[in-house]
LUMTIKE-661414 format. One record per residue (C-alpha): residue in one letter; x negated, z negated, y. Coordinates in steps of 0.5 Angstrom, whole numbers, padded with zeros to 4 digits, always signed. Each point is the difference from the previous one (the first is absolute). Layout:
// LUMTIKE-661414
AXZY ...
//
This chain:
// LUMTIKE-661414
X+0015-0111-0068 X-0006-0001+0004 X-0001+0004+0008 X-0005+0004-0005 X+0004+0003-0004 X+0005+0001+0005 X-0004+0005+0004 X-0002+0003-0006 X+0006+0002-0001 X+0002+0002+0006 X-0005+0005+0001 X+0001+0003-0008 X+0008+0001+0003 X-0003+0003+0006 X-0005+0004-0004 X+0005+0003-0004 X+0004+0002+0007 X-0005+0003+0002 X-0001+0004-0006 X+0007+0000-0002 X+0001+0004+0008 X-0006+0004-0001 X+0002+0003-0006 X+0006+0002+0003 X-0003+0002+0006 X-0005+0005-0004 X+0006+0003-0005 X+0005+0001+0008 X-0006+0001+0004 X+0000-0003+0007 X+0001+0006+0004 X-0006+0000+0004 X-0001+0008-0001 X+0000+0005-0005 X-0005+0006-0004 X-0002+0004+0006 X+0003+0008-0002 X-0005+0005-0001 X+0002+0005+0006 X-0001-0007+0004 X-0007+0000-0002 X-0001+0006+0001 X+0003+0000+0007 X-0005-0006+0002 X-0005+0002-0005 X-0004+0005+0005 X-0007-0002+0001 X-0006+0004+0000 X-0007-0003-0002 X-0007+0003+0003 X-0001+0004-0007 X+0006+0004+0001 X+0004-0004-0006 X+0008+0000+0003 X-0001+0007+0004 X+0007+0004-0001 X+0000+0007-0003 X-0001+0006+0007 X-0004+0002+0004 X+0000+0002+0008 X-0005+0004+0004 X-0002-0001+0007 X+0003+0005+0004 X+0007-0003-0003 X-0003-0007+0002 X-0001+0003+0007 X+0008+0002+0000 X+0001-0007-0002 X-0004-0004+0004 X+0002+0003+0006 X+0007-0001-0001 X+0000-0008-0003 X-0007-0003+0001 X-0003+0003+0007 X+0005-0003+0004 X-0004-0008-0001 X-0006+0003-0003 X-0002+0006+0006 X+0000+0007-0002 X-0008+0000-0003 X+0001-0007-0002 X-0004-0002+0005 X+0006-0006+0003 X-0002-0007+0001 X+0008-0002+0003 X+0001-0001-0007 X-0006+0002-0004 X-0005+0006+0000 X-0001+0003-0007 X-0006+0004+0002 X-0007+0000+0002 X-0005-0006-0001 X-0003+0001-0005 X-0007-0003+0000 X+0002-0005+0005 X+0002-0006-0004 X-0007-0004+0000 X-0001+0002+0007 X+0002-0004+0007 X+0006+0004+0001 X+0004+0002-0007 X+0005+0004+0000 X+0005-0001-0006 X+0003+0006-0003 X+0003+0003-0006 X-0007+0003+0000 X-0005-0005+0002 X+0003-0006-0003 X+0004+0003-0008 X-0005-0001-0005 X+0005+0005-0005 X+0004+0005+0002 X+0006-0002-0005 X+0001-0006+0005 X+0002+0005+0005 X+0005+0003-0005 X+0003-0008-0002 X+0001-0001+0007 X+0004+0005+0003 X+0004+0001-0006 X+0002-0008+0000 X+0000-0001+0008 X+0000+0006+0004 X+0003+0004+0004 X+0002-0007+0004 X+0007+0002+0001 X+0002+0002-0007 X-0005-0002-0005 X+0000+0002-0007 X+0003+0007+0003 X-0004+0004-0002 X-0001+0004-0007 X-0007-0001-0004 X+0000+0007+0002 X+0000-0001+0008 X-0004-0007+0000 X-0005+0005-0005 X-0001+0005+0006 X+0000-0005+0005 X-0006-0004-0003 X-0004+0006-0001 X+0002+0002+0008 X-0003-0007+0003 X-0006+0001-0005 X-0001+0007+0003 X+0000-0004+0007 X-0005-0004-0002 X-0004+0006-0003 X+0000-0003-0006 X+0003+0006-0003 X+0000+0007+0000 X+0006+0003+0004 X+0001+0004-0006 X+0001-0006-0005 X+0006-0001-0004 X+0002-0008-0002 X+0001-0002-0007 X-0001-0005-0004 X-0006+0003-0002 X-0003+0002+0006 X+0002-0006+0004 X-0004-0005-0005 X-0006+0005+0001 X+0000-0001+0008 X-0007-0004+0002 X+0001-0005+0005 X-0005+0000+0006 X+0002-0009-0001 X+0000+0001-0008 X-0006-0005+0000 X+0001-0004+0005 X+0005-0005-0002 X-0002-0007-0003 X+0005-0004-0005 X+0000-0006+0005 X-0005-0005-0004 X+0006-0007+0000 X+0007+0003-0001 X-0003+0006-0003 X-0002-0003-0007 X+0003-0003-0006 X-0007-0005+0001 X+0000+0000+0008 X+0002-0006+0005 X+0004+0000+0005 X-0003+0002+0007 X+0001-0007+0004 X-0006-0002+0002 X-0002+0006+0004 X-0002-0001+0007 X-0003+0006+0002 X+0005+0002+0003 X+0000-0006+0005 X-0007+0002+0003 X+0000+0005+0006 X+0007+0000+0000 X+0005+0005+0005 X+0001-0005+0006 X+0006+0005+0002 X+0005+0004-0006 X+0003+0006+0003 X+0005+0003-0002 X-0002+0008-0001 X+0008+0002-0003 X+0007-0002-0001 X+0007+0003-0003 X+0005+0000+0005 X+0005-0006+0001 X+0006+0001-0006 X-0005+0005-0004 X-0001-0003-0007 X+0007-0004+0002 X+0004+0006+0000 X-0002+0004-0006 X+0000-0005-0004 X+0006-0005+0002 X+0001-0005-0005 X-0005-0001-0005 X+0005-0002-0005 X+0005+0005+0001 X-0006+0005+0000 X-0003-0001-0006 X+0006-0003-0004 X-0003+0005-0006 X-0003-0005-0002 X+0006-0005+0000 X+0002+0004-0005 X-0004-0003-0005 X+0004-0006+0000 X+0006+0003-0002 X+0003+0001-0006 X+0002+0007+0000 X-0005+0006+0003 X+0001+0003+0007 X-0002+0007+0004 X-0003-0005+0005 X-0007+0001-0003 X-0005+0001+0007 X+0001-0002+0007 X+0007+0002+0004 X-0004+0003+0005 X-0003+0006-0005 X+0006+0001-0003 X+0005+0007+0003 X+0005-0002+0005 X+0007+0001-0002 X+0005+0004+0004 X+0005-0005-0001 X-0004-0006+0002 X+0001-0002+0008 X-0004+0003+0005 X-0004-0006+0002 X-0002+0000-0007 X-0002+0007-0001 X-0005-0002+0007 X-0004-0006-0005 X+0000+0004-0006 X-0003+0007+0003 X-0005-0004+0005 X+0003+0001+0006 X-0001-0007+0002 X-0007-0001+0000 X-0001+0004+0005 X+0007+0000+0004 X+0004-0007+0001 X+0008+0000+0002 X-0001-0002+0007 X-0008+0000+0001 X-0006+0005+0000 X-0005-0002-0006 X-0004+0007-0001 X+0006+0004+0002 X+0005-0001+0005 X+0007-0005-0002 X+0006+0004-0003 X+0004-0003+0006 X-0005+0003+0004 X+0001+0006-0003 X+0007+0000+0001 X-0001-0002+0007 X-0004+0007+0000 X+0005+0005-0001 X+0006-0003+0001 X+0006+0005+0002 X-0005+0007-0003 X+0004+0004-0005 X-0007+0002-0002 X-0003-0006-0002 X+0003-0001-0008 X-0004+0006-0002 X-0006-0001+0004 X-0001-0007-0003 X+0001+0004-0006 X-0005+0004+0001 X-0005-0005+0003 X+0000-0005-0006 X-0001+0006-0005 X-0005+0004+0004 X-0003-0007+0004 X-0005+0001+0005 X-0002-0003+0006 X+0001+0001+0008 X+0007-0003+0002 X-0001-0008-0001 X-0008+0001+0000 X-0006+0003-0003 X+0001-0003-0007 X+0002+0005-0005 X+0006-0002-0005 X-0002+0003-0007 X+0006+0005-0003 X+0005-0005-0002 X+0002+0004-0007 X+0003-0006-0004 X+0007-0001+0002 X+0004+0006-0003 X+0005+0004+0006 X+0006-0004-0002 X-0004-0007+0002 X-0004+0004+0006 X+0007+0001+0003 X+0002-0007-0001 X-0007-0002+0003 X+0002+0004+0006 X+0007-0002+0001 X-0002-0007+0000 X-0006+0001+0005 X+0004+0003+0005 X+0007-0005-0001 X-0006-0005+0003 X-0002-0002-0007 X+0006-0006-0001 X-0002-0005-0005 X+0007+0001-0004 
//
């Protein structure tokens, strides 16, 4: 037998392996994945397009959405939106071609259901997704009436909300590369590399630990989607720190899961003072577990400084109480 027909031949038994192999690979499957459920793609399936397409049924005023932003958004956003620590939502329209810009939900949005997908997706910062359409309804109308875009007398729908005229409605342009089917990568720009800034300063920052402390581990938070790669359908459909707490669940969990950690640390100040330092504090006074109660339901301002804690409503009394004990024990890791 010729070398030829050696390696003919093995190549034919390697072919039939293969296809031996992959036949029974696609008769078993290999494991990888399943078919996502109709309720896991409902729970990601949330988008909101500029004509209106994915808004849910409801409606909200703008006095409702007052009651709202003052007690989840004002806290980062300023009462009249007018906050630039995080972002200001209001003002600055007619700005945006001038030599100081203002960026704003009513300067720079060009359709106002862009306002809706946004806070329904990612705000309050703390509890995203916390909201009911209802709410994020009210709250969108409330910020479009900072901005006087709408009356105060407006109610937001899906039908009114897809009708609000942007003052920015003409003013974006789809970037001509990446933009287009057709179009070219921009990698030829030097625009950009005349009359450059000869020193960049930084104009904001979050506080140290800030992203770090509401989201922890990435994986652990969004393990929703690690889900897809397991055989059998699981409840773990959005990310940890949107889901309610448990009253069985350790009270260092509990801190994470409502948001307390974004602006507290164990044993630092980050926007509000550390836990221990808290314990510190009222060290010895009878009094303090009720007035911490009190303190975290109503928040407010003045006993650690001038920066207001928003009403915290999420933890039900049985977790409020947990959080409180844990607090002034000099919140333990264990």
């Amino acid at each position: 037998m010729s070398r030829s027909d050696r390696i003919a031949r093995i190549a034919l038994a390697a072919g039939l392996g293969l296809a031996v192999a992959a036949s029974a690979a696609s008769a078993t499957g290999f494991g990888l994945g399943r078919t996502a459920t109709a309720e896991e793609i409902a729970g990601w399936d949330i988008d909101v397009r500029p004509d209106g397409q994915g808004l849910p049924d409801g409606e909200g005023s703008v006095d409702d959405g007052e009651a709202i932003y003052e007690a989840s958004c004002a806290v980062c956003h300023g009462s009249f939106g007018e906050s630039n620590e995080y972002m200001a939502l209001a003002g600055g329209v007619g700005s945006l071609k001038s030599d100081a810009p203002v960026r704003t939900v009513g300067s720079k949005l060009n359709y106002a259901t862009t306002l809706f997908d946004y806070i329904n997706r990612a705000m309050p910062y703390t509890h995203s997704k916390s909201l009911s359409a209802d709410e994020v309804y009210a709250v969108s109308g409330y910020v479009l009436n900072l901005n006087d875009i709408v009356d105060s007398d407006f109610i937001a729908n899906r039908e009114t909300l897809v009708a609000v005229q942007m003052p920015n409605r003409d003013g974006y342009a789809p970037f001509p590369g990446l933009s287009r089917v057709d179009g070219k990568s921009d990698v030829q720009n030097t625009a950009c590399m005349r009359d450059c800034e000869k020193e960049v300063a930084i104009s904001g920052t979050l506080p140290e630990g800030f992203v770090e402390s509401m989201y922890g581990d990435i994986d652990e938070e969004f393990r929703g989607l690690a889900t897809m790669n397991k055989r059998a359908p699981s409840g773990a459909m959005i990310p940890a720190a949107a889901r309610a707490g448990s009253a069985a669940a350790a009270p260092q969990e509990l801190v994470g899961q409502h948001g307390c950690t974004v602006c507290h640390g164990i044993d630092r100040a980050i926007v509000g003072p550390g836990f221990r330092a808290v314990a510190e504090k009222y060290a010895g006074d009878a009094a303090a577990e009720a007035l911490l109660r009190q303190k975290i339901r109503d928040g407010g301002s003045g006993t650690w400084g001038d920066i207001p804690m928003p009403p915290q409503v999420g933890p039900g009394d049985a977790e409020l109480d947990a959080i409180v004990r844990w607090t002034l024990d000099g919140a333990p890791d264990k």
